[in-house]
C-alpha positions as CSV (number, residue, x, y, z in Angstrom):
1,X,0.0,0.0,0.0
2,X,1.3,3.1,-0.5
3,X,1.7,5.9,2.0
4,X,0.0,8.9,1.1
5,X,1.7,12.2,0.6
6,X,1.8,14.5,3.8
7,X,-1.5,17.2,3.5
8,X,0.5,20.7,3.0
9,X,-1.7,23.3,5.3
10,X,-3.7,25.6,3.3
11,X,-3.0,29.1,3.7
12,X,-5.4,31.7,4.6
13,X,-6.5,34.3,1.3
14,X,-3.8,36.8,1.2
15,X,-2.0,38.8,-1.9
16,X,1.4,39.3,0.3
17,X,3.0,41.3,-3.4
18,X,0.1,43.5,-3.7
19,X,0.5,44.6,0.2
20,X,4.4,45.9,-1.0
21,X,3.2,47.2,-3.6
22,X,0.9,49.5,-2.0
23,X,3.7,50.4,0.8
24,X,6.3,50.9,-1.8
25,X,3.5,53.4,-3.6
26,X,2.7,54.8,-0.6
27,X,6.1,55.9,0.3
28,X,7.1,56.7,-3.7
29,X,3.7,58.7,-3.9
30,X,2.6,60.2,-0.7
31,X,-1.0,61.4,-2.4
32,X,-1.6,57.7,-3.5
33,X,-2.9,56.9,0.4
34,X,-5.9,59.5,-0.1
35,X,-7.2,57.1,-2.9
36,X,-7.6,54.2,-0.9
37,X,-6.6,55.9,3.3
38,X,-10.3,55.4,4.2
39,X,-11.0,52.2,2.7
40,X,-8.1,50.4,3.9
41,X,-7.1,49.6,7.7
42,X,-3.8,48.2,9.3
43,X,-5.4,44.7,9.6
44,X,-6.5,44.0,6.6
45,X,-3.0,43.0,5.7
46,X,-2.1,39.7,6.3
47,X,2.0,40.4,7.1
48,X,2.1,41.3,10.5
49,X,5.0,43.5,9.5
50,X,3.6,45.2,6.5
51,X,0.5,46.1,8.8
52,X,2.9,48.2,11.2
53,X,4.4,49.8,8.1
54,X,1.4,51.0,7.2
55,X,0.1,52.1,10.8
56,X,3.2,54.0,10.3
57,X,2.5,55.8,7.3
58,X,-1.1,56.4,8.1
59,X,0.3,57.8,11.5
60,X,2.7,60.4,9.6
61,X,-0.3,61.1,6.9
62,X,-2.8,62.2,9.0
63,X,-0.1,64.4,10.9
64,X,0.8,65.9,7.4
65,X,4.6,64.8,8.3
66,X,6.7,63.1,5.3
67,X,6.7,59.5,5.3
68,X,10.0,58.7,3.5
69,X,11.4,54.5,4.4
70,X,13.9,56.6,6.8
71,X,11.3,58.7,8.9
72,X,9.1,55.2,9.1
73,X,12.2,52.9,10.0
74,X,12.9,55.9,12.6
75,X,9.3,55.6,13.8
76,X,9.0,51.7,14.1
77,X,12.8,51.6,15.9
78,X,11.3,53.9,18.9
79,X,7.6,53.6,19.0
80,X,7.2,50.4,21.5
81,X,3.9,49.2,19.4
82,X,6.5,47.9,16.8
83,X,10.0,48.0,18.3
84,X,9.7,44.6,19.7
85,X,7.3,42.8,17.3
86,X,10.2,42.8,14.4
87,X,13.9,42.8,13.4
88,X,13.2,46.0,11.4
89,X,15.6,46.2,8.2
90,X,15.7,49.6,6.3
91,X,17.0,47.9,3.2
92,X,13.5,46.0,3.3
93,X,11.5,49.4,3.6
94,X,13.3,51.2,1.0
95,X,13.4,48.4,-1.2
96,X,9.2,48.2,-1.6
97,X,10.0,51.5,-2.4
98,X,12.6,51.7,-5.0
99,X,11.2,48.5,-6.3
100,X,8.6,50.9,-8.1
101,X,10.8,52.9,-10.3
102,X,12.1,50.1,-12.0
103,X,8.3,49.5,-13.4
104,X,5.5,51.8,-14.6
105,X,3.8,53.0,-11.6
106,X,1.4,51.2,-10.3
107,X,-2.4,51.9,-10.1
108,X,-2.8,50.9,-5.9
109,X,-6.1,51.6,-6.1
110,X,-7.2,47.8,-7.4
111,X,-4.7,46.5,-5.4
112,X,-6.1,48.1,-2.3
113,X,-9.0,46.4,-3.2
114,X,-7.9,43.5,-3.5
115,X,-5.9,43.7,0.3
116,X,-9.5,44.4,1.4
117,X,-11.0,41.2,-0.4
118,X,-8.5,38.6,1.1
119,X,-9.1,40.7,4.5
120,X,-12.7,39.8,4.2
121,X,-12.1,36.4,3.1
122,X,-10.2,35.8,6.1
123,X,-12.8,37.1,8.2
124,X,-15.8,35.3,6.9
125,X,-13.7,31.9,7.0
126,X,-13.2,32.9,10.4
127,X,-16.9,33.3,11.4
128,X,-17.8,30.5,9.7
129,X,-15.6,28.4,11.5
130,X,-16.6,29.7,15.1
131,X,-20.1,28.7,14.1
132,X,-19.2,25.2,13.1
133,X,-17.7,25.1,16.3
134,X,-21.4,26.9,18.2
135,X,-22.8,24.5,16.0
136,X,-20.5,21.5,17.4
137,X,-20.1,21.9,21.0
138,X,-23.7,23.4,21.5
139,X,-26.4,20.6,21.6
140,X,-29.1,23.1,22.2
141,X,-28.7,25.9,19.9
142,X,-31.0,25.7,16.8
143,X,-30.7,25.9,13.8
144,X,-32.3,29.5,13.1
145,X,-30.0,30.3,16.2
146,X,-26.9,29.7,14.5
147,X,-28.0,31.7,11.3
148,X,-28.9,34.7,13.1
149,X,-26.0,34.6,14.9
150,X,-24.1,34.0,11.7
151,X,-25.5,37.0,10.5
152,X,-25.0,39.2,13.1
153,X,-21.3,38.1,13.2
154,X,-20.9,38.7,9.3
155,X,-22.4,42.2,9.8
156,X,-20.1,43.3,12.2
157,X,-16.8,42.0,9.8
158,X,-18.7,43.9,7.1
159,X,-19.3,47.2,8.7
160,X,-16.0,47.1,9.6
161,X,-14.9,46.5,5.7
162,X,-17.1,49.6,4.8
163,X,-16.3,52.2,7.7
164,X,-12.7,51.2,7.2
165,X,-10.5,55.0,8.8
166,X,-13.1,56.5,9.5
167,X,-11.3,59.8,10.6
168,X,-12.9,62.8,12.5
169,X,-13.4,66.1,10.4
170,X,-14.3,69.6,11.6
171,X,-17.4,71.2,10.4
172,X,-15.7,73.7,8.6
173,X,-13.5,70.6,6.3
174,X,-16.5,68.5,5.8
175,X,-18.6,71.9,4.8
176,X,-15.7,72.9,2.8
177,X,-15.8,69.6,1.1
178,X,-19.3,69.5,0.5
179,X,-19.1,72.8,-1.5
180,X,-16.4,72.3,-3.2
181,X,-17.7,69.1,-4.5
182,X,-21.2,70.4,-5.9
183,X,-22.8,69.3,-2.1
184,X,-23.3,65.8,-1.2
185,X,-24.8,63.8,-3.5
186,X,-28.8,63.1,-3.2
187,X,-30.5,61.0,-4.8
188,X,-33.4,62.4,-6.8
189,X,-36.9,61.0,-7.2
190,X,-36.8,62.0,-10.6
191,X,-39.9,64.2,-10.1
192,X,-39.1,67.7,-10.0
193,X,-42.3,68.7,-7.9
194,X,-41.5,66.1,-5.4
195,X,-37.4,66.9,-5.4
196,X,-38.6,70.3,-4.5
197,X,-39.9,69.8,-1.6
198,X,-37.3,66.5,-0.5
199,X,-34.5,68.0,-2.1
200,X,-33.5,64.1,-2.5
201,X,-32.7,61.8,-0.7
202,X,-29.3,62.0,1.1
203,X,-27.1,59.5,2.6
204,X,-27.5,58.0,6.1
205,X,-31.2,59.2,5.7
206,X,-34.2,56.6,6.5
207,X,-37.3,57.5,4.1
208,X,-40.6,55.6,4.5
209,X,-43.0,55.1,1.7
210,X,-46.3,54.2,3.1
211,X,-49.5,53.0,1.5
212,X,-52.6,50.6,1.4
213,X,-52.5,48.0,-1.0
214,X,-52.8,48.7,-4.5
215,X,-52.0,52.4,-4.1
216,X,-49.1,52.0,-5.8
217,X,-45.9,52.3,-3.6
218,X,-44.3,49.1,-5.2
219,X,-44.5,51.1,-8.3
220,X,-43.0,54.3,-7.2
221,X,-40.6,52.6,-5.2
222,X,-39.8,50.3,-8.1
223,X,-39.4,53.6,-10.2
224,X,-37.0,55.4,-8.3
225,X,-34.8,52.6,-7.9
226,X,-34.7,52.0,-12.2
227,X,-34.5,55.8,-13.0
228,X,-31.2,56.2,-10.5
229,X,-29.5,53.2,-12.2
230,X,-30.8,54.7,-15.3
231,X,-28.4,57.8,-14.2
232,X,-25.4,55.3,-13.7
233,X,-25.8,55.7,-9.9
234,X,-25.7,51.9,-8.6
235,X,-28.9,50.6,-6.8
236,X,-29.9,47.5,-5.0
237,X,-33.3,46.4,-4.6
238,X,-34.5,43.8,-2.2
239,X,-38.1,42.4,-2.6
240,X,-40.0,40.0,0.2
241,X,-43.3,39.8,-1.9
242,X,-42.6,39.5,-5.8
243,X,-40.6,37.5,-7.8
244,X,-37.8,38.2,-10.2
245,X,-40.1,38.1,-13.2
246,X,-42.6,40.3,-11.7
247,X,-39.7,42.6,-11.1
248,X,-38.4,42.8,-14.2
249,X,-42.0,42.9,-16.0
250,X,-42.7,46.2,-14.4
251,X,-39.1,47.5,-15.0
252,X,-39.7,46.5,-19.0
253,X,-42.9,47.9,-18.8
254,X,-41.1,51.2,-18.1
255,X,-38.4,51.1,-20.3
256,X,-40.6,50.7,-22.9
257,X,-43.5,53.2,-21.7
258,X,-40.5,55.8,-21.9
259,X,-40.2,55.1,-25.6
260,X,-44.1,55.7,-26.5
261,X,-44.1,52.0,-26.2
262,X,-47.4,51.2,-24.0
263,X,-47.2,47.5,-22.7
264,X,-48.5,47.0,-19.2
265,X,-46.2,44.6,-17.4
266,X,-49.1,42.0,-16.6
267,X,-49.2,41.4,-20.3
268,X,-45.3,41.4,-20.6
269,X,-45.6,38.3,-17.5
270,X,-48.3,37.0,-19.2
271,X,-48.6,34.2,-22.4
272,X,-46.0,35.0,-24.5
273,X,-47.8,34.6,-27.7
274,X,-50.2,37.6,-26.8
275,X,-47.6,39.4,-26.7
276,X,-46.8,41.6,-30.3
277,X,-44.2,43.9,-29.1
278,X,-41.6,40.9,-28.2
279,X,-38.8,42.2,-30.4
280,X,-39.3,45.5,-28.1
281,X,-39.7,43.8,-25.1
282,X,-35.9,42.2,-25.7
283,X,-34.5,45.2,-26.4
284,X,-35.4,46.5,-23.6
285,X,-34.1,43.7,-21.5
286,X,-30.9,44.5,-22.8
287,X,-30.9,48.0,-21.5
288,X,-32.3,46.4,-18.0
289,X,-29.8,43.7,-18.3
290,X,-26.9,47.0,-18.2
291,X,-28.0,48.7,-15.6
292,X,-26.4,48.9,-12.4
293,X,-29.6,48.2,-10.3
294,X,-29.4,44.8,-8.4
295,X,-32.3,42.8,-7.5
296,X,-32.1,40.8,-4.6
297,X,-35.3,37.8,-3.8
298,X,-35.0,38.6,0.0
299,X,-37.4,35.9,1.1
300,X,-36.6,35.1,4.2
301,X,-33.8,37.2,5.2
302,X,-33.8,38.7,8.5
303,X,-33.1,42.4,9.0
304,X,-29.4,41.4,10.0
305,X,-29.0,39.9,7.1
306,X,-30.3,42.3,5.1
307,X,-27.5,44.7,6.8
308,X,-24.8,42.8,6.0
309,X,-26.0,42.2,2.6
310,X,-26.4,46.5,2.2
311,X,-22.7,46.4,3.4
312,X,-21.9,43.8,1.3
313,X,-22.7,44.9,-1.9
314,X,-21.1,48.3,-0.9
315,X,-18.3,46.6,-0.7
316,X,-17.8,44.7,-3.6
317,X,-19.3,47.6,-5.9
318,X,-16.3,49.8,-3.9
319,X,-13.4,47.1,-5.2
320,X,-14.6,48.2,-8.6
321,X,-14.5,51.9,-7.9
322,X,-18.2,52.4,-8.0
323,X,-20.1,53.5,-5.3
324,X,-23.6,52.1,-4.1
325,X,-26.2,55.0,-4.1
326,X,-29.4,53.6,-2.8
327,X,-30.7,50.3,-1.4
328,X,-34.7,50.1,-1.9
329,X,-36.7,47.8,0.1
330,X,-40.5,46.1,-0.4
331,X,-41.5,46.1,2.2
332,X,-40.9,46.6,6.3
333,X,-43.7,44.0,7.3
334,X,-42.3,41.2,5.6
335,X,-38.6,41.6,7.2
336,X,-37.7,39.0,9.8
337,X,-36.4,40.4,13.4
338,X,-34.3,38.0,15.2
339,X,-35.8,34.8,17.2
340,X,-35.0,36.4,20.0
341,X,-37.2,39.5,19.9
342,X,-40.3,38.1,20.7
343,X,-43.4,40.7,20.5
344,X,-44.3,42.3,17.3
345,X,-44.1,45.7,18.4
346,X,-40.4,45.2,19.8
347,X,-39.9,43.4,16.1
348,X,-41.3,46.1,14.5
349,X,-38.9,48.7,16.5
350,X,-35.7,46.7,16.3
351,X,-36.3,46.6,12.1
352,X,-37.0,50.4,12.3
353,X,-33.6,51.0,14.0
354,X,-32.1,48.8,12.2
355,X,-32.9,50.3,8.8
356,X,-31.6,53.7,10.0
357,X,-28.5,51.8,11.7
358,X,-28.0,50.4,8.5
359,X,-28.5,53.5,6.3
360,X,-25.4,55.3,8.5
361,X,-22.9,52.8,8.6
362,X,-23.5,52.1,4.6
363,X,-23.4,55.8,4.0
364,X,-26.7,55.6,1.3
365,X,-30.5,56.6,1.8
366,X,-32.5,53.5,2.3
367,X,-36.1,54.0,0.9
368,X,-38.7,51.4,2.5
369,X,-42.0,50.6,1.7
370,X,-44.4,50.0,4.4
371,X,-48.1,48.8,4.8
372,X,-50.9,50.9,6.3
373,X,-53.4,49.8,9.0
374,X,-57.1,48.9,7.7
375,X,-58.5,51.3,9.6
376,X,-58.3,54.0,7.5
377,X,-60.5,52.3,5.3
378,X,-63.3,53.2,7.5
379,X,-62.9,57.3,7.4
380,X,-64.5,59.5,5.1
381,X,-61.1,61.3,4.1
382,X,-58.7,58.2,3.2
383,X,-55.8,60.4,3.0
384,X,-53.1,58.6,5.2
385,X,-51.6,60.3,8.0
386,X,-48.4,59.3,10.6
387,X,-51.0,57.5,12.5
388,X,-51.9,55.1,10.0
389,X,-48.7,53.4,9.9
390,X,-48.6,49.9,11.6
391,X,-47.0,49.8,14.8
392,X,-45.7,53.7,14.1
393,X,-44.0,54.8,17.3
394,X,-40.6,53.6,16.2
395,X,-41.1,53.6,12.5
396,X,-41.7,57.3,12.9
397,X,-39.0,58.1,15.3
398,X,-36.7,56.4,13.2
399,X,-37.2,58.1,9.7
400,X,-36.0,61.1,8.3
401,X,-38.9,61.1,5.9
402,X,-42.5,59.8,5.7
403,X,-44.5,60.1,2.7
404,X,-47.4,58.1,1.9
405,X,-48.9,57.1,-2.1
406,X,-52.8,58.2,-2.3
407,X,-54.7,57.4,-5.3
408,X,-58.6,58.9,-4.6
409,X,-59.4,57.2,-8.1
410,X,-59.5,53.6,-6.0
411,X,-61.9,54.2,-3.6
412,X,-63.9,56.2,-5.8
413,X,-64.0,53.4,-8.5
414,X,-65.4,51.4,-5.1
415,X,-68.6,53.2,-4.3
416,X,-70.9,51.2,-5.6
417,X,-73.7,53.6,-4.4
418,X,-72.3,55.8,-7.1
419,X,-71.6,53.3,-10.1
420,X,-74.6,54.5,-11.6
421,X,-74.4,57.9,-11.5
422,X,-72.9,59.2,-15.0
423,X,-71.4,62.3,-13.0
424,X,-69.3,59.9,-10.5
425,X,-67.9,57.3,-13.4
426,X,-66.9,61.0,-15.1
427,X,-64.8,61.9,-12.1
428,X,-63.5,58.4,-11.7
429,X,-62.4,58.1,-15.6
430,X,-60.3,62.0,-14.9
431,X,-58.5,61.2,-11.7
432,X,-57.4,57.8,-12.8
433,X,-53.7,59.4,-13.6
434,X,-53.3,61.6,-10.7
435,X,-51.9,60.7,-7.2
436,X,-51.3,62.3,-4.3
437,X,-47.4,61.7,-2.6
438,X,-47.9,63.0,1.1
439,X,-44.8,64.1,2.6
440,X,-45.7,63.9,6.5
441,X,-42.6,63.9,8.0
442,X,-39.4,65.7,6.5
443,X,-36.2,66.2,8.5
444,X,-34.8,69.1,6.0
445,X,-38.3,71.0,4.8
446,X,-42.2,71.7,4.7
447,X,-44.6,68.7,5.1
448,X,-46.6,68.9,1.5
449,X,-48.9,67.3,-0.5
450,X,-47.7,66.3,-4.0
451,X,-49.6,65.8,-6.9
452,X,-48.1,63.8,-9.8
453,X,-49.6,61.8,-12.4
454,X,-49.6,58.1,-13.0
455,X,-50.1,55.4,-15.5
456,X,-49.6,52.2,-13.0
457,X,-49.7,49.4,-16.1
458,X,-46.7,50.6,-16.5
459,X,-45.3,51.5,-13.8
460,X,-44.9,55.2,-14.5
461,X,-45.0,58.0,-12.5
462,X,-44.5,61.7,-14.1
463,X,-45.1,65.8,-13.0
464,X,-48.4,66.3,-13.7
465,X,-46.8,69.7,-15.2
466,X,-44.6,67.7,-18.2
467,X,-47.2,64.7,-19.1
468,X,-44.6,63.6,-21.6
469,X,-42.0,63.5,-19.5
470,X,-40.4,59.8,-19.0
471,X,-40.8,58.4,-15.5
């Protein structure tokens, strides 16, 4: 028989060359660590001595002091957080350096990304094997348990991938920042009536979009989320109720609505071979299909989850120098809270802070739809109002913005007292295109009502001021 060959141990995900590459830029090119400075932390490298060079340089960069191999090899000699850890060799420092001129420069930027990918690799390896071992040792935990604790654990590795440096700045730098960069960029609504009064929405901001059913705030959510990616600005939408080919029915329906093409998406989902406009429909599948707007199924997901996946798409779209701009969510009754908050209303307020939690740590506006209680069915004025929403105390609290989709047309087209009346069906056939978006809650400005018109076949929205105008 013959012995087998000894298993070699499998190294942990590391890119050791790109890590000197990155010190030798750093050092050749002092401006090269404001590409990456706040994406990219000490331990994320996997050399325990190329991690102390970099604390090093980040130490001298953030004191505006030069950061030459001899000032850092000075540094690491007498600063006792180094001095002992390593047998520190100039030649080695200066070598990453000089190592550079001998090539054409570098970009560091990917390969900081790519430091930050093995970094994370390592990590989630590492969660993953502490819940084996939960999993192992721990009888009684189940098996929902262990995922939520899973997630919760992932979270945490990916906040810290996406708050990586996050340095201090005085009011007058960030302000200074903010104008000299055009002011920080909101994401619009795409209607200009509605912009005016939101001014967008800005990042770390919570914005609830509430409605009963049918209304119509799957559309306008739905539409907010395809007119930013239209704009190149990257977007994630997570969906608990429909599935991808509902999804991408409405988003077609859209598309082609904004080309005088008028196919409502429950056709498009429908039998195939009632469907004339097919050659259309593909082409417009092909712009869908190269937009940055990701659709995630969420069944299931808890609201951890659904954090670290915000922070995880961040991520990945930041290690291709894109930045995530919005994450869109349908809708707050259908998330999950944890197993171990028990009552709804405590579910209810966790999610809530959670959403917000999640929208400041990713840095984006998080716009989430949210159901409205029966009982406004019941009142003579239907308008919503704060106290509509279900379980509203937190939800409330939490957001930056309420608004709430009102279409009168519905409940009008419901009175059956009235069906007869040729006056009534005339008012019904007019206000069919017209909505009402009811901003009841706004952090930065008035509380308004909005008008703005809507074709919801195809899941179109547009100022009632520029009919034509694509939405």
């Amino acid at each position: 028989m013959n012995a087998e060959a000894p298993i070699e141990a499998i190294s942990p995900p590391h890119a050791v060359e790109a890590e000197q590459t990155i010190l030798g830029a750093c050092m050749a090119r002092p401006s090269t660590v404001a590409e990456f400075g706040a994406m990219l932390t000490p331990d994320m490298f996997y050399d325990p001595l190329h991690a102390d060079i970099y604390q090093a340089i980040l130490d001298r960069w953030q004191a505006g002091e030069p950061f030459t191999p001899e000032f850092i090899m000075r540094d690491m000699r007498h600063d006792a957080r180094f001095a002992d850890k390593h047998g520190i060799d100039l030649k080695y420092i200066s070598r990453l350096r000089q190592q550079l001129f001998m090539t054409p420069f570098p970009d560091a930027a990917p390969l900081a990304g790519l430091v930050i990918e093995m970094a994370a690799r390592r990590s989630l390896l590492s969660i993953l094997e502490e819940s084996k071992w939960d999993l192992e040792m721990n009888p009684a935990m189940t098996a929902q348990e262990a995922i939520d604790r899973l997630a919760a654990q992932q979270l945490g590795a990916m906040e810290g991938f996406v708050g990586a440096v996050k340095r201090e700045a005085s009011a007058k730098v960030a302000m200074l920042e903010y104008m000299s960069s055009g002011g920080t960029p909101l994401v619009s609504t795409s209607l200009s009536t509605l912009d005016a009064v939101l001014s967008g929405f800005g990042p770390g901001e919570s914005i609830i979009l509430g409605g009963r059913p049918s209304m119509g705030k799957t559309a306008l959510g739905l539409a907010v989320a395809l007119q930013a990616a239209r704009r190149g600005e990257p977007v994630v939408f997570y969906s608990y109720e429909m599935s991808l080919v509902e999804i991408t029915a409405r988003c077609v329906s859209m598309l082609l609505a904004e080309r005088g093409i008028r196919v409502p998406y429950t056709v498009i989902r429908g039998k195939r071979d009632k469907l004339h406009e097919m050659e259309k429909v593909k082409d417009a599948l092909d712009i869908l299909d190269g937009l940055p707007l990701i659709i995630v199924i969420a069944n299931g997901m808890t609201i951890d989850t659904l954090r670290a996946d915000v922070l995880r798409q961040k991520t990945k779209l930041a290690l291709t120098g894109k930045r995530l701009t919005l994450a869109v969510i349908d809708y707050l009754g259908l998330i999950r809270a944890p197993e171990k908050v028990r009552e709804r209303i405590q579910q209810i307020g966790y999610i809530s802070r959670s959403i917000k939690d999640m929208a400041k740590h990713a840095g984006i506006p998080v716009l989430t739809l949210a159901q409205l209680n029966r009982a406004l069915e019941g009142r003579q004025d239907k308008r919503p109002q704060l106290s509509d929403l279900r379980e509203s105390g937190d939800i409330e609290q939490d957001a930056d913005t309420v608004m709430f989709i009102h279409r009168e047309s519905y409940y009008l087209a419901r009175d059956a007292g009235k069906a007869s009346n040729a006056g009534h069906q005339m008012t019904v056939e007019t206000s069919m295109g017209d909505a009402e978006v009811i901003v009841s809650k706004n952090r930065h400005g008035p509380v308004k009502v909005v008008k703005v018109g809507v074709d919801l076949p195809v899941n179109r929205f547009f100022d009632l001021h520029e009919e034509g105008a694509t939405y």
